[in-house]
Every structure is written in C-alpha cells, then in structure tokens.
TORFIRO-765854 format. One record per residue: x, y, z of N, C-alpha, C in turn. Coordinates in steps of 0.1 Angstrom, whole numbers, plus 5000, padded with zeros to 4 digits. Layout:
<marvos>
XYZXYZXYZ
...
</marvos>
This chain:
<marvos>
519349544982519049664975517649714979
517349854981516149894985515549954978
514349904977512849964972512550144969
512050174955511750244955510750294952
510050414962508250434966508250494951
507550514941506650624933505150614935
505350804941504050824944503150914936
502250884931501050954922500651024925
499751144922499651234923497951194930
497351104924495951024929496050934939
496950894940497950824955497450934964
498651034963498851144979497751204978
496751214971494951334974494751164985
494651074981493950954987494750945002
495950954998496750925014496350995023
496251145018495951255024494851265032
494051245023492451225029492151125035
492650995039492750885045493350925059
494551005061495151035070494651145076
493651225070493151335077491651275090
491551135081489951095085490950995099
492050945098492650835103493650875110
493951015117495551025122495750925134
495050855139495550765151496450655144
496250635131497250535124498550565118
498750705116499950755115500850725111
501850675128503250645127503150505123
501750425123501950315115501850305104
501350395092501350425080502450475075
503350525081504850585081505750425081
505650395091506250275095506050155083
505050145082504550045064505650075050
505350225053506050305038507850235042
508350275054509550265052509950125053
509350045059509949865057509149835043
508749875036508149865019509749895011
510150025014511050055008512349965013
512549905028513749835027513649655027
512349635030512149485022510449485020
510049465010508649465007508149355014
508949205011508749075016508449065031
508949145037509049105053507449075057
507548975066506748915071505349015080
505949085085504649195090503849225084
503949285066503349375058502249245052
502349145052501849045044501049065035
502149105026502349155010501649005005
500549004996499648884987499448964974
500148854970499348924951497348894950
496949014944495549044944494948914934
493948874935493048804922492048814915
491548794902490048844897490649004888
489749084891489949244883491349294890
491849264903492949364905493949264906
494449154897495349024898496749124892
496749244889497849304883498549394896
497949374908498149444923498449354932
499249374944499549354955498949404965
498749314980498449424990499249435002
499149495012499949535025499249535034
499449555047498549565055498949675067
498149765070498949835077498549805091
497149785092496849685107495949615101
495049535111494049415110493049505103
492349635104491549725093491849795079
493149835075493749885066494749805058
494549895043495649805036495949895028
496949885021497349945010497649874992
496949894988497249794975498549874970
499049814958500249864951500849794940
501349854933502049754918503349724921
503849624923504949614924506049524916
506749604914507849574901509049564901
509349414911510649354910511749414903
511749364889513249374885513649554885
512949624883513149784886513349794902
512849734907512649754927512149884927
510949894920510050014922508649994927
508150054935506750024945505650144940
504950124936503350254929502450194938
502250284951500750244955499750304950
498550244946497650274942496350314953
496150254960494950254972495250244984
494650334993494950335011493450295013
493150235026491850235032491450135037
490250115041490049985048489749855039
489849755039489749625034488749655025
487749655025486549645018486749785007
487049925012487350015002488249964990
489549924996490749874989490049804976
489449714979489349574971487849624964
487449684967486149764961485849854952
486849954952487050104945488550114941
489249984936490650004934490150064920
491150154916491550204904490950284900
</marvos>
C-alpha cells in the first residue's frame, strides 16, 4: 500500500523557496517525494527517527547536503513534511 504526501501550506512557501535557491537538485527532490510515497523504508532515503526536541520527526535525505524532515504516521500511511534544507537548517529551525 502506498503512502500518502500531506502538504502544508508552511511546507510548500519552504519547498518553494528552497527550490528557487536550489533548482540543480530538482529532479532529485521530485524523485525523494515519489519513492516516499511508494515505500518510505527504502534504503536510499535513509529515513531515521529524529532525537532530543524533534524525537516526534523523521528524516530523509535527498543527497549527502539536504534533508527533509517529516512526521510520519504508519497506521494512516500518511507522510507531513515539515522542513526542506540543508542538515544544519533542518535540525536547527525545525518547527
């Protein structure tokens, strides 16, 4: 069964503006969203539950500089990302 993205409305200003500063990463930010939605687990995205203030988040990775945090809620198979950006933003300015 596959995943389903809900996207926030403070999500897409962030994606937006991430992607305006970052379009060389693109089709690999495309490419994140859609193996999210058909297995979150797969081994590329290396999805880790967060610890400390953001232990209620997950993260992704879209390459070795970017990540994407996100809540993720198994028995619904519903995915809320919350933060795009590089490592240190993510884990810095979540929420």
């Amino acid at each position: 069964m596959n995943y389903k993205i809900v996207y926030t409305a403070s999500y897409n200003r962030r994606a937006s503006k991430f992607i305006r500063k970052n379009p060389a990463i693109l089709s690999q930010y495309e490419k994140v969203l859609t193996l999210l939605e058909i297995n979150p687990f797969h081994p590329s995205l290396r999805l880790h539950k967060l610890t400390g203030r953001l232990s209620d988040l997950y993260s992704v990775s879209i390459n070795i500089s970017y990540r994407i945090t996100l809540e993720l809620i198994i028995e619904k198979h519903t995915i809320i990302p919350v933060h795009i950006g590089t490592h240190d933003d993510v884990y810095r300015n979540n929420r």
